[in-house]
N, C-alpha and C positions, 0 to 999 in steps of 0.2 A: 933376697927372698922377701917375698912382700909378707909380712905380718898384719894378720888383721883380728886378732883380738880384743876382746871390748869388755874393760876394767872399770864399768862402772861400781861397781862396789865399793873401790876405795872412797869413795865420795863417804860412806857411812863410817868408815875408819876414820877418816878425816875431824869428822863429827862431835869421834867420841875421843879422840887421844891425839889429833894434832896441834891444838893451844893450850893442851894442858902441860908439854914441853920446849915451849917459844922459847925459854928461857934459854936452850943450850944455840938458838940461833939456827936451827936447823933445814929450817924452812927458808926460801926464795920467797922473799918478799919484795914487789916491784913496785914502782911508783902508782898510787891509785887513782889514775886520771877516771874511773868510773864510780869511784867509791861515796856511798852513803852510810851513814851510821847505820847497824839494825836497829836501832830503836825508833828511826824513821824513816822508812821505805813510802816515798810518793804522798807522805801523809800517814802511814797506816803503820801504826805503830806494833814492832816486831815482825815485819812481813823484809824478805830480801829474796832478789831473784838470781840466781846466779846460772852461768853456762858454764859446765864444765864438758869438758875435752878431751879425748885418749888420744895420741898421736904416736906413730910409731919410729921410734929414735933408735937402732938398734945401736949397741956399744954407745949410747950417749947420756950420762948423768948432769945432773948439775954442778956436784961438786967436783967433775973432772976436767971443766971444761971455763975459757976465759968470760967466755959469754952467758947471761941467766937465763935464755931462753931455747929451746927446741926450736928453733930457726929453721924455713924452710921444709918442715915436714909437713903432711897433712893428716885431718883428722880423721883415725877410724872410726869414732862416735862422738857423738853428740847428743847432751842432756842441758834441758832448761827443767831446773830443778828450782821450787819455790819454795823457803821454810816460813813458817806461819807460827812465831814460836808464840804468838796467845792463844791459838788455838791447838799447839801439839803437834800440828800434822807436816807432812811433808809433800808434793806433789811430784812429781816425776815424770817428762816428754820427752821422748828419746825423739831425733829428727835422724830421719835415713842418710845416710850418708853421701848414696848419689843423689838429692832432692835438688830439683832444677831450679839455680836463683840467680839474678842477678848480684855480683859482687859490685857491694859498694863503691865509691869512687869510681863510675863511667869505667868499671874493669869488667867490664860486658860480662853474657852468660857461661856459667859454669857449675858444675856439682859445689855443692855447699863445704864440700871437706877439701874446696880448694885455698878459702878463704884464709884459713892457718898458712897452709905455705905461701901464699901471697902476700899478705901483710901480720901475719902474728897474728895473737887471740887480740889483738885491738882490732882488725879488721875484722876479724871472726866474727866478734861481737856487735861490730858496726851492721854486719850482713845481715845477722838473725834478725837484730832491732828493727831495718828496713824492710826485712822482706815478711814478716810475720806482725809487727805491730807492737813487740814483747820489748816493755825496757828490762836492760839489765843491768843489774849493781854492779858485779862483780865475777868476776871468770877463774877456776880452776881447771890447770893444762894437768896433765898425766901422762907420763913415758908407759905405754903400755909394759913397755920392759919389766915392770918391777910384779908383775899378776904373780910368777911364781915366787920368788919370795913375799911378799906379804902374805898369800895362803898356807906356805909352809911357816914361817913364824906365827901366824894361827895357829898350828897346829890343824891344820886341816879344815875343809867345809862340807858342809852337812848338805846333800843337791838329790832331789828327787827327779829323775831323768823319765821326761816324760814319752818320748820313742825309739828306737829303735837308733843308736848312732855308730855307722861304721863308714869308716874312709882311712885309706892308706896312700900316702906320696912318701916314696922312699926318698927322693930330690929332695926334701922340705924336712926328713924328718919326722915326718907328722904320723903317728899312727892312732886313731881313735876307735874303741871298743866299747859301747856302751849300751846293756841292755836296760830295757824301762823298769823301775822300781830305786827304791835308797840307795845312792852311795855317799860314800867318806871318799871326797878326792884330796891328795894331794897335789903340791902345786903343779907339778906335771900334768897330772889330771885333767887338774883344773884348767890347765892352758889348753887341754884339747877339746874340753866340752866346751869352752867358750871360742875356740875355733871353728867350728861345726858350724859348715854352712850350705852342704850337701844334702837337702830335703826341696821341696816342692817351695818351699816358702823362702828360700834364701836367707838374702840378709836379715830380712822382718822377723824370720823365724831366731836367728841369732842374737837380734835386739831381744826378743822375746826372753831368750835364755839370761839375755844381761838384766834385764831386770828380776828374775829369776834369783840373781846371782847377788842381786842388792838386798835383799831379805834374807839370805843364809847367810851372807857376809853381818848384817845386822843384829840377826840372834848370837853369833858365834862372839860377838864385841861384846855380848852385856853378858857374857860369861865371865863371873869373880876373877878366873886365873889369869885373862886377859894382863891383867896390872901388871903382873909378873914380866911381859912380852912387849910394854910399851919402850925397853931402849933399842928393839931390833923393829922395831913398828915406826919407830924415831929415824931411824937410821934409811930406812927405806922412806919414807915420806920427804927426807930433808935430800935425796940421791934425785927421786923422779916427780916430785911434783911444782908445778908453779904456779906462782899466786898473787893478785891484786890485793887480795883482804888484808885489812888491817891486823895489826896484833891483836886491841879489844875484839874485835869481829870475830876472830878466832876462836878465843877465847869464848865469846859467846855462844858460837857455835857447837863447840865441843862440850862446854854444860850443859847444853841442849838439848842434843846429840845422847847425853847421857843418859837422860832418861825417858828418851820417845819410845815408844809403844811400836814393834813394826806394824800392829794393826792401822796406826795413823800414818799410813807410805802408801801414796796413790799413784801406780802409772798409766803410760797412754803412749800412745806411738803416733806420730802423725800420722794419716791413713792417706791412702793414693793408689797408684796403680802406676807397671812399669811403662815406659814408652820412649820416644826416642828413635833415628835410623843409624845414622853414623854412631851416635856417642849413646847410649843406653842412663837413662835419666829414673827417676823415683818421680813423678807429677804428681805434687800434694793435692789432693782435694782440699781446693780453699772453702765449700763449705763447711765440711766435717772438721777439719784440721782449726775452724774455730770457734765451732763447739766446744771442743776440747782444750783449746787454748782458754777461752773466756771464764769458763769452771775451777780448773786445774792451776793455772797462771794467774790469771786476771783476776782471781776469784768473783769475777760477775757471770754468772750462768746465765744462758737463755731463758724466755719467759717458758712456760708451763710449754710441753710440747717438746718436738723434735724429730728426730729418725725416727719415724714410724712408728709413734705414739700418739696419744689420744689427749687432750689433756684433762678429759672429763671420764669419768670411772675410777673401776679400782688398780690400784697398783700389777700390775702382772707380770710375772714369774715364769722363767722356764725353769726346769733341772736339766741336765747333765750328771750324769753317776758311776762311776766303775763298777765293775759286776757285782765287784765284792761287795757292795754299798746298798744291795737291793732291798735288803730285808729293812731297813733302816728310811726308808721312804715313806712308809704311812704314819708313820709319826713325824716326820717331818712335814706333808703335807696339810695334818691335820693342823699342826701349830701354826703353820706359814695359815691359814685360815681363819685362826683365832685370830693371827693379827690385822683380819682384813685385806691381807695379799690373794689375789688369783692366780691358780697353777693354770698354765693354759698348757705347757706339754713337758712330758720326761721320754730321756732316751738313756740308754744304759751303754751306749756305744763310742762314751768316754773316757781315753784310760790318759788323766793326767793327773796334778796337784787341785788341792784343792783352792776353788776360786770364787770369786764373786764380782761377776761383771757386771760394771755399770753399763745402759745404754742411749737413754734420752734425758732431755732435758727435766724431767721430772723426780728426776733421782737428786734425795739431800742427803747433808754428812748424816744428819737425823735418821733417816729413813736406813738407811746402810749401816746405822752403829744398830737398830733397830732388829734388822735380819741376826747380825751375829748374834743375837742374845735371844736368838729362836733356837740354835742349835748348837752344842756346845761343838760339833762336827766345823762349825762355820766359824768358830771363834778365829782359829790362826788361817783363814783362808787370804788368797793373796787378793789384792783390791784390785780392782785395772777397770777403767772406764775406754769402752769404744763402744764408738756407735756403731750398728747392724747393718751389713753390708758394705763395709767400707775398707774390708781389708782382705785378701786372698781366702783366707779358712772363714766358715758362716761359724760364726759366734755365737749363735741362736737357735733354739731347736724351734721355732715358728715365730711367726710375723708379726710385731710391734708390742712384743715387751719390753717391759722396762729393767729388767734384772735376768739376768743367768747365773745359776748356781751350780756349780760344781763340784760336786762330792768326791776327791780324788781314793784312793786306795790310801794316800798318808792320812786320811781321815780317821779321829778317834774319837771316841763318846768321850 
């Protein structure tokens, strides 16, 4: 059975409680033919880039097995995740998993998630490098395997479901039921709403939920009882994950890890469109895809300007609101005013989490720490930069703004 669920979350467990148990040895740590200190990335002190990797190993652990690596599988997802530990934040790129690339080494063209079972996360890593421009330090692999136990040693995850999910394969097992509003999943749950891929949107829409999944896995880790839960959090990290990073590295990371803000976690999806005859392929848009890349990763942003922005006027603003959220709009407008922002349109014919999308190149951390502290509704909203029109759903309720906001129903004064 092909398993295809996508565990990026652990990345943020990783973070906060995988080097602060090196000690028991638990962790696959492999030789670091890519490794740089964090305290020097490229010159830029405390910057590191790392690609981590789900791949699906069914029945295959680390500690059960001669060999230290998921050999031969390929990856369900992929994230180039960038920590910026001067400035707090974290960036987050998920890259589609059919994305049409050349495999490094004259291993002509193929989907990107071929690159793992081809040659390891060393090829992996070699491929993203070449075909996107993105050096990377260091790589964390992931047995998708282990998503329900580390949600159930959580003790559960906090997932605001933003449509309608239902699909039954009795073959597979799989039964999913989920109407939109709060649930508490357990790891079962959990395995099925991150399986969900039966919508208009596909895999994109599934990416979407995984990063979704990286901010309740985030809140639920800076819960105090956590401590209690790090030798089965131990136990599962040192079963399915593997890794180039050093021990200090880790170590760094998980201090780190400890006290980031989820308001400082930015994601993005490379954007594209599908195509293909024989083999069905993801075609990145190489302009947008580096936009995104150069902000998020590179941390060098485009000059003033972009997708269908101005670079001269004021800032502008769409909403997006769930119904429930109406009354609560002229006060938001009025303030987004004070500060100098133009509304340019609202529609009330959104029912998700609350968000706040980045879209050209005109948007800074500045401007964006800015909006949350217009409304306390915006303070835990989720960050995601994409540019307008670049991905199947319009992200935009009209043409060349630089921001959408999101008022979800989990919204609170």
């Amino acid at each position: 059975m092909l398993w295809v669920v996508i565990l990026s979350g652990i990345l943020c467990a990783l973070l906060i409680f995988i080097g602060i148990k090196l000690l028991s040895s638990s962790i696959v740590i492999k030789d670091p033919i890519f490794h740089k200190e964090i305290v020097s990335w490229h010159g830029n002190p405390g910057q590191k880039v790392i690609l981590l990797m789900g791949v699906d190993a069914p029945n295959r652990n680390l500690r059960s097995r001669d060999t230290d690596s998921f050999e031969g599988t390929r990856t369900d997802t992929m994230m180039l995740v960038r920590v910026n530990a001067a400035k707090q934040r974290v960036a987050v790129v998920s890259i589609p998993r059919d994305s049409k690339v050349y495999l490094s080494g004259n291993r002509g063209i193929d989907k990107i998630n071929a690159a793992h079972a081809v040659g390891g996360p060393e090829l992996a890593v070699q491929t993203v490098q070449d075909s996107f421009g993105i050096p990377i330090d260091n790589f964390i692999v992931v047995n998708l395997r282990g998503v329900r136990e580390l949600v159930d040693a959580l003790g559960g995850i906090d997932i605001y479901v933003e449509k309608p999910m239902h699909y039954t394969d009795n073959t597979a097992k799989l039964f999913i039921n989920f109407e939109p509003g709060p649930h508490h999943l357990d790891g079962r749950h959990a395995e099925a709403y991150l399986r969900f891929r039966h919508d208009q949107l596909g895999d994109i829409g599934r990416i979407r939920r995984q990063q979704q999944f990286i901010m309740a896995v985030t809140k639920k880790l800076r819960d105090p009882s956590v401590v209690f839960k790090i030798p089965d959090l131990v136990r599962i990290a040192g079963q399915y994950v593997e890794t180039d990073l050093s021990a200090n590295d880790l170590l760094t990371l998980a201090f780190f890890g400890k006290d980031l803000n989820m308001n400082s976690v930015r994601t993005a999806t490379l954007p594209g469109h599908p195509g293909g005859t024989r083999v069905s392929y993801w075609i990145v848009d190489p302009t947008a895809a580096q936009m995104i890349l150069d902000r998020l990763i590179l941390d060098n942003p485009q000059p003033l300007g972009g997708f269908g922005s101005s670079a001269n006027g004021p800032v502008k603003v769409g909403i997006y609101y769930d119904p429930a959220q109406v009354n609560q709009l002229p006060a938001l407008v009025q303030n987004l005013q004070k500060k100098n922002f133009t509304v340019v349109c609202k529609s009330g014919q959104r029912k998700s989490s609350s968000q706040i999308i980045e879209h050209t190149g005109r948007v800074t951390d500045d401007l964006t720490d800015s909006l949350r502290g217009i409304d306390n509704r915006l303070s835990n909203a989720r960050l995601i930069f994409a540019p307008v029109g670049t991905t199947f759903e319009n992200n935009a309720c009209s043409v060349g703004e630089d921001y959408t906001l999101v008022l979800g129903a989990d919204s609170k004064p």
